[in-house]
N, C-alpha and C positions, 0 to 999 in steps of 0.2 A: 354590883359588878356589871361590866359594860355588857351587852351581848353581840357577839359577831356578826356577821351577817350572812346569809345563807346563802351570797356569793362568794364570801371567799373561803368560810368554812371546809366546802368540797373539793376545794384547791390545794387544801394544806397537810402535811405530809410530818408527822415524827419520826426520828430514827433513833436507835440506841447506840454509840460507839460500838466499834469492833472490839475482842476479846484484846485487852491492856495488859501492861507490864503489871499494873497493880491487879488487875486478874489475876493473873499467873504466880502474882507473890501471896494473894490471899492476902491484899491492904488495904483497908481504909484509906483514900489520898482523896482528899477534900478541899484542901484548902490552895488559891490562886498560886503561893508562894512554891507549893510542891506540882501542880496539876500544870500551869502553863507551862513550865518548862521541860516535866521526866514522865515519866511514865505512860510512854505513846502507846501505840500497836503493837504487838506480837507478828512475826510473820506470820502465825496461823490468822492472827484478827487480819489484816490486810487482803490474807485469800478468802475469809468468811464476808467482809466486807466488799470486796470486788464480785463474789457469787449473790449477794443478799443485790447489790444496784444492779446486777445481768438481771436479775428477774424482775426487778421490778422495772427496769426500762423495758424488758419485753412484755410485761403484762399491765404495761399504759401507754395508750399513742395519745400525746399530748397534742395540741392545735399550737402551744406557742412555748418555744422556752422559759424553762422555768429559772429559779435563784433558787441559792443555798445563803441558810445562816447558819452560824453554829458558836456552841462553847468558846471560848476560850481555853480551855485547857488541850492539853497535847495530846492526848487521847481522840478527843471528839473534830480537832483541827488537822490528825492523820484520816480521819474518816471521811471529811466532808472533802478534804484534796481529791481521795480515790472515785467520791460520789460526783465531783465534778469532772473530773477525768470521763467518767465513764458515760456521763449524761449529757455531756457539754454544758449545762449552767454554770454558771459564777456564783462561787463562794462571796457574796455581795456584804456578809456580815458577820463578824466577828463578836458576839458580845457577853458578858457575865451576867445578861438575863438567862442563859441558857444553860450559867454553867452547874455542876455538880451540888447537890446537896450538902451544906456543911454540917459535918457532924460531929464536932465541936470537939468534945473531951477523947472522942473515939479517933481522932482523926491519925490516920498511922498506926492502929492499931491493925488486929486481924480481923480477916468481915465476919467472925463469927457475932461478932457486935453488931451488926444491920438489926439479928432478929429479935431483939429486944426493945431496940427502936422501934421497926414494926409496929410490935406488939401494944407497945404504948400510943403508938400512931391510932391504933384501931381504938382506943379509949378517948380519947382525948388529941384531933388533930392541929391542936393551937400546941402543945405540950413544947417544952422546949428540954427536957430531961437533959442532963449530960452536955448542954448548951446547943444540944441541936439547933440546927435554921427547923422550923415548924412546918409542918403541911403546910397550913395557909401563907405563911410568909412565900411559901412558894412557888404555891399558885396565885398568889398576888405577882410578884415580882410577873412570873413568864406570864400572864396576863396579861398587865399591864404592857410588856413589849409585842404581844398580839393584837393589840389596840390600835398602836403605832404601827405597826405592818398592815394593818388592814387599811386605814387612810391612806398608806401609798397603795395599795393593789390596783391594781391595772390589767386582773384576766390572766395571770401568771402563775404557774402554777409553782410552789413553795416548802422548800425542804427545810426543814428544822434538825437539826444532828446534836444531840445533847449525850444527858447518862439518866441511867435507870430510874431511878426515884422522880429527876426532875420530869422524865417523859411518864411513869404511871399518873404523877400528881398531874400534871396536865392535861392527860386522855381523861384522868377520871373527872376533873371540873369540865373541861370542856363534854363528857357525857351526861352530866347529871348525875353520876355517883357516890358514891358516900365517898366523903375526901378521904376516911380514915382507914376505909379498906382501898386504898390504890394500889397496895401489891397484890392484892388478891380477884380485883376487876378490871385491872390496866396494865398489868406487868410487860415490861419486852422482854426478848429474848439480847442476848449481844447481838448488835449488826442487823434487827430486825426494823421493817420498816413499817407504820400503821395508817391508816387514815386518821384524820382528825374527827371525821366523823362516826357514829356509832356503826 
């Protein structure tokens, strides 16, 4: 697997969507058909996400405007509008490298099914139990379009706005950690924002 570079590494930035309609219903919503078009922001997520980018634009004076990418689903596509709102960067990218973990058989069910997955995640993070997408398949995928973003960098500094699973698997490969524990070494909180670096 490729390794970043330690220029742009320190420039790059995760976030977790704001609290969702599928929050709030206690849902599984996983899949492009249900995620890009329902189940956006809560007006609570929109006030958690406009207080979570106040702080973090108060607690970094950047040298140059940054870019936003994000999910594709409507959840992660109300977050990075309000994160560019608030930052002036451009939402520059749109794409299903970023989006949601699929979870296959669980997908619409209630999230009391995540912690089984989990649980199996920490055994075995290739596992595809229940048809889940795998750990690795996806820190493969958002790797692979961290690749491609670091070729264009240019000294910019780089928001990423995705959902939970896909930001621990990727804090945790981009830290060196056991991929299978990423919710227990990487986890966000809703609307939280990380460095990419440890």
């Amino acid at each position: 697997m490729h390794e970043l570079s330690n220029d742009f590494l320190p420039l790059l930035y995760i976030m977790r969507h704001g609290p969702s309609e599928a929050n709030a219903r206690h849902l599984i919503i996983s899949t492009p058909e249900q995620g890009d078009v329902a189940y956006g922001l809560t007006a609570q997520g929109r006030d958690q996400v406009t207080c979570q980018v106040d702080a973090f634009k108060r607690q970094n004076a950047f040298d140059v405007p940054g870019e936003i990418h994000c999910s594709t689903f409507l959840r992660a596509r109300d977050t990075a509008s309000i994160a560019s709102n608030i930052l002036g960067w451009p939402v520059v990218g749109v794409t299903s490298a970023l989006r949601e973990r699929f979870f296959g058989d669980l997908d619409q069910q209630d999230d009391t099914h995540y912690a089984p997955v989990w649980a199996q995640d920490e055994l075995d993070p290739s596992h595809t139990q229940w048809q889940v997408e795998s750990v690795v398949q996806v820190r493969d995928r958002v790797l692979s379009f961290l690749t491609v973003l670091e070729a264009a960098f240019h000294g910019q500094p780089t928001l990423l706005v995705t959902h939970g699973d896909t930001a621990s698997i990727c804090l945790a490969a981009l830290r060196h950690k056991n991929l299978g524990q990423h919710r227990s070494v990487a986890a966000l909180a809703t609307a939280e924002i990380q460095p990419c670096t440890p």
